[in-house]
C-alpha positions as CSV (number, residue, x, y, z in Angstrom):
1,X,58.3,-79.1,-1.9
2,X,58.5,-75.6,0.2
3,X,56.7,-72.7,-1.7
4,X,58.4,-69.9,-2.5
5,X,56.6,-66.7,-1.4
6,X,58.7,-64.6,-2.7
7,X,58.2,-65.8,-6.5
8,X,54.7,-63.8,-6.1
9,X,54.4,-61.0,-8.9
10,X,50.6,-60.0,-7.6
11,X,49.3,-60.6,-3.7
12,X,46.5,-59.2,-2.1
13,X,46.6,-59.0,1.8
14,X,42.4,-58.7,3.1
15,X,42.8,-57.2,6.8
16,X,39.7,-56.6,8.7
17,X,41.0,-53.3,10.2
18,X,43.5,-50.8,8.7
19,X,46.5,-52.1,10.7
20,X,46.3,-56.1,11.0
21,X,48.7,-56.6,7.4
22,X,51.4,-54.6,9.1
23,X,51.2,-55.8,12.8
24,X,51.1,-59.2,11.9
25,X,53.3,-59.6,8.7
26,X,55.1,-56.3,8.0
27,X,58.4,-57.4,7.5
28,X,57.2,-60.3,5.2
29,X,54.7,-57.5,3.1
30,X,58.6,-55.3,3.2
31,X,60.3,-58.1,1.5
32,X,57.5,-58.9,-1.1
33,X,57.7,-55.3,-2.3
34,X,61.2,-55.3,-2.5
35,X,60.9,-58.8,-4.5
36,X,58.9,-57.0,-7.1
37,X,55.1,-58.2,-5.7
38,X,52.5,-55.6,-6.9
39,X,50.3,-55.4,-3.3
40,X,47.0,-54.6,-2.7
41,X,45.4,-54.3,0.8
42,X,41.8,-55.0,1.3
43,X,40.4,-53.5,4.3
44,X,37.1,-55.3,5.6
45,X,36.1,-52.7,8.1
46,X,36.0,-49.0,8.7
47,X,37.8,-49.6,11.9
48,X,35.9,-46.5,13.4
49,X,35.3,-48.3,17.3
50,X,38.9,-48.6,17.9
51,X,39.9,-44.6,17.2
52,X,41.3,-43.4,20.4
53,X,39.8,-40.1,20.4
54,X,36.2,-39.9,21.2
55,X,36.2,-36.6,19.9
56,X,36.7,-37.1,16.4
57,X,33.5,-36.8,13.9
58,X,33.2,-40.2,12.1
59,X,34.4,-38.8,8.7
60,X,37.5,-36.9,10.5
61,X,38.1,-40.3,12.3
62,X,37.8,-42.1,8.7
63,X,40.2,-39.4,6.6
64,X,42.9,-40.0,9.5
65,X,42.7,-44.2,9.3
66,X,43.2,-43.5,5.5
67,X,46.0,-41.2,5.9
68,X,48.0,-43.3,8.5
69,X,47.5,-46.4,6.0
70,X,49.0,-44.2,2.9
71,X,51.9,-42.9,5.4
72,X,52.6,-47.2,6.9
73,X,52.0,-48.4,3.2
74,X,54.5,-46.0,1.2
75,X,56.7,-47.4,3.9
76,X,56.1,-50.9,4.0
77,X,55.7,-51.0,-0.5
78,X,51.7,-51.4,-1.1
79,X,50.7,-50.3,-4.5
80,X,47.0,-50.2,-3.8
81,X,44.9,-49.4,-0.8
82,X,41.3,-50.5,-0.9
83,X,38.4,-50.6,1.3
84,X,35.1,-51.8,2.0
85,X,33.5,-49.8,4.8
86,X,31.3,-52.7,6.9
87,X,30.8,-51.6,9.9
88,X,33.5,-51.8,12.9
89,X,32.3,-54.1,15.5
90,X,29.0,-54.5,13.8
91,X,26.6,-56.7,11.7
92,X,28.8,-58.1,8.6
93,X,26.6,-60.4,5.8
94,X,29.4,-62.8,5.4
95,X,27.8,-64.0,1.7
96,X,28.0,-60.4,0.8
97,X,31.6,-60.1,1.8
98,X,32.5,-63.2,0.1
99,X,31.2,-62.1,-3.0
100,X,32.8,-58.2,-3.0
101,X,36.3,-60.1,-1.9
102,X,35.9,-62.2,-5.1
103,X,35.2,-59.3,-7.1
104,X,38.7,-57.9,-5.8
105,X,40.1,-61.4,-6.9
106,X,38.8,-61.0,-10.3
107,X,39.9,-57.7,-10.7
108,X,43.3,-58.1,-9.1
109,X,44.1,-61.7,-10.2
110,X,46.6,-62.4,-7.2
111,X,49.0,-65.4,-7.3
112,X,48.9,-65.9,-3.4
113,X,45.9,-64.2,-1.0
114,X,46.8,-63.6,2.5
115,X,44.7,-62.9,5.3
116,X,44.0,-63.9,9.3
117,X,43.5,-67.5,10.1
118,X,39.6,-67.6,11.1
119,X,40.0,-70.8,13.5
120,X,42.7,-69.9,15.9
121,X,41.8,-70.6,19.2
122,X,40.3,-68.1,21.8
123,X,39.9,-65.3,18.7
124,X,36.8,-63.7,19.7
125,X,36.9,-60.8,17.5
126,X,34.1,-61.3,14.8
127,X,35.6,-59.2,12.4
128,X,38.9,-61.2,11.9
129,X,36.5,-64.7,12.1
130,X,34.4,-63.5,9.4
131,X,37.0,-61.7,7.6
132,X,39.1,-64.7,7.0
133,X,36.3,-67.1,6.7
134,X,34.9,-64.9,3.7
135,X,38.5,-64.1,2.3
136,X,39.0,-68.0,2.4
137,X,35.8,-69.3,0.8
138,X,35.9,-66.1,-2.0
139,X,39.4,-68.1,-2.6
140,X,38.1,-70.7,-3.3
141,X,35.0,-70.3,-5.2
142,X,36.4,-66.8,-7.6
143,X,37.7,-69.2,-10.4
144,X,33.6,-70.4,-10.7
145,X,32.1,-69.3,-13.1
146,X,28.5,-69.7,-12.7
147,X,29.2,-67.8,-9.3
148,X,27.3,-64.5,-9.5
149,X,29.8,-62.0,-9.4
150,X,31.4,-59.2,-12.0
151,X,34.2,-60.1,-13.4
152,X,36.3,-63.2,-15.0
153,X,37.0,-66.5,-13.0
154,X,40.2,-66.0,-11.5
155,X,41.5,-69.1,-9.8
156,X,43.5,-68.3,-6.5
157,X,46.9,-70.5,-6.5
158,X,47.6,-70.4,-2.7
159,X,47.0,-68.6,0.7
160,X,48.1,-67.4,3.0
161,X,47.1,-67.6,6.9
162,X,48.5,-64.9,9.4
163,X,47.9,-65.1,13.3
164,X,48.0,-68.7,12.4
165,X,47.1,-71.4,14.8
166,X,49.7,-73.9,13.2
167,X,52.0,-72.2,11.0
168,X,54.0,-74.1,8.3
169,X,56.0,-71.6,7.3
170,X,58.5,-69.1,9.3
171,X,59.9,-66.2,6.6
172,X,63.0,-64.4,7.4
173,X,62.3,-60.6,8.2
174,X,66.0,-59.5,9.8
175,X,66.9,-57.5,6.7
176,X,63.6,-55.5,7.1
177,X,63.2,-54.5,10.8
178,X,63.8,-51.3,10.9
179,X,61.2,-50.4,8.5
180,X,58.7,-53.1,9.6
181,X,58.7,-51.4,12.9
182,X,58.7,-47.8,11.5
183,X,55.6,-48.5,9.4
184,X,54.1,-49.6,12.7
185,X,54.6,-45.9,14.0
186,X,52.2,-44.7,11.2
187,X,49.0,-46.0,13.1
188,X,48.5,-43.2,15.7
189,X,44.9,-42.9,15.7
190,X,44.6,-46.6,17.8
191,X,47.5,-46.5,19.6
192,X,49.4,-44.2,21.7
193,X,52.7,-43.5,22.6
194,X,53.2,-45.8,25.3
195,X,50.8,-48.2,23.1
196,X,53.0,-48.3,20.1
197,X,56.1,-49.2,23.0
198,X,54.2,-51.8,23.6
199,X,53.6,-53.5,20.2
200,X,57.1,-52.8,19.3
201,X,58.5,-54.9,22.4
202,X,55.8,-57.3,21.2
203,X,56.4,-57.9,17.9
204,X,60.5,-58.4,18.4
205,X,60.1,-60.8,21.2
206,X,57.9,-63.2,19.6
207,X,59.5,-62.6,16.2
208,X,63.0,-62.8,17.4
209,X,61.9,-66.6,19.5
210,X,60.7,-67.7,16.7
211,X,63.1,-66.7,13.4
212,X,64.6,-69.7,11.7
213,X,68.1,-70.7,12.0
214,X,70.6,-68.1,11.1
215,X,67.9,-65.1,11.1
216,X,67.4,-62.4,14.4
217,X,63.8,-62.4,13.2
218,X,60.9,-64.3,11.6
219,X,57.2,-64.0,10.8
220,X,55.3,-67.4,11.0
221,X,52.1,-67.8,8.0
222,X,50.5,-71.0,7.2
223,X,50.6,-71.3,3.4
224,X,48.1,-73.9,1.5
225,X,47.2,-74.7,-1.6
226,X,43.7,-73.1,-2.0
227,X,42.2,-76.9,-3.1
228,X,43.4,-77.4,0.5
229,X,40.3,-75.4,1.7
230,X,37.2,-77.9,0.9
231,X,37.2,-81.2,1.8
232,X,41.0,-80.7,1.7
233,X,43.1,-84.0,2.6
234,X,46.2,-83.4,4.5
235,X,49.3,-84.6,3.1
236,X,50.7,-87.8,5.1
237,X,53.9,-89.4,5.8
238,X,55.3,-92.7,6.8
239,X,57.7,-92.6,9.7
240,X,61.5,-93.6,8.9
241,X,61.0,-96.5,11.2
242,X,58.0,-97.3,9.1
243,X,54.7,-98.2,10.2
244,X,51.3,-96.2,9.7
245,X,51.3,-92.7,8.1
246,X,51.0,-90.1,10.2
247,X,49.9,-86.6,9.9
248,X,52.9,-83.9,8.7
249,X,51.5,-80.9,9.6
250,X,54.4,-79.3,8.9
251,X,54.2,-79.9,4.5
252,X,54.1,-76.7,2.9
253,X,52.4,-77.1,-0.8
């Protein structure tokens, strides 16, 4: 049986810089709000190395990133912005990480966690590796309880991987484009104007190939069960001419 996304009440959305949510599932994050999903973004880094303007002091550079996330977020419906301030670019302790992303699942008790997929091939950014690798093991270890971190077990249902390597799941984002894309104007300090024309000619080609039947646009997520993500067995099917089962990589939980 499909899941349905949109049946959500709480989601948190861990990004490792201030703009990946949006970029990469902003219509999808537009139609959870408008579903009635309380969302929280959890930003990994301080996204400092990838501020256009050398000029900027570090702490001017930081109270602009957080302004241009309130401005895209009011837009886009996220009740809660939070961050955690690791260093762009740099040296992240990825069992420290885990543990303050499971505090944030304690704390915020979310029905489906979505973040970037850490194995899709030829990613070389160390801050989206780690930052889904540590959003996805925090998953599935915040419902232990001996595990050494404030708060009550909270056991995550199901995530969610954007940037996916082998989506399962294409979600219908025509009613939202407009918006999707004008929250995308919000993030000035990275991009520039001729930038921002280029992510927006982006994002519609490869979301318009790709909606599902009947939609102008779609965002693809791969969407497991978070037992899925240890020792996980993928679900198998036998063809209708029979035979051996095969693998269905395209089940959704």
């Amino acid at each position: 049986m499909a899941y349905d996304l949109f049946r959500a009440r709480r989601v948190l959305a861990v990004q490792p810089h201030y703009d990946d949510n949006d970029i990469a599932i902003g219509g999808t994050l537009c139609r959870l709000a408008d579903a009635g999903a309380v969302i929280t973004y959890l930003t990994v880094t301080d996204d400092l190395v990838g501020v256009l303007d050398p000029a900027l002091l570090p702490a001017e550079a930081t109270e602009q990133l957080r302004a241009e996330q309130h401005e895209a977020g009011v837009i886009v419906g996220v009740a809660e912005q939070r961050w955690l301030d690791w260093p762009d670019a740099g040296r992240i302790d990825i069992v420290t990480l885990r543990d303050q992303i499971v505090g944030v699942m304690r704390e915020v008790q979310p029905e489906i966690v979505l973040t970037c997929d850490p194995w899709l091939a030829y990613e070389t950014h160390r801050d989206h590796i780690q930052t889904g690798s540590a959003t996805l093991e925090a998953a599935m270890m915040a419902g232990l309880a001996r595990l050494a971190v404030s708060g009550a077990p909270w056991n995550v249902p199901t995530v969610g991987l954007y940037f996916a390597g082998e989506p399962n799941a294409v979600i219908d984002t025509s009613s939202v484009q407009e918006r999707r894309h004008r929250a995308l104007d919000a993030y000035r300090a990275q991009f520039d104007a001729d930038g921002l024309a280029g992510l927006h000619a982006v994002l519609d080609r490869h979301e318009s190939a790709q909606a599902p039947v009947g939609a102008t646009h779609g965002e693809a997520l791969r969407i497991m069960p978070s037992g899925a993500l240890h020792c996980g067995v993928r679900p198998l099917r036998r063809p209708a001419s029979g035979g051996a089962f095969i693998d269905d990589r395209g089940a959704t939980p």
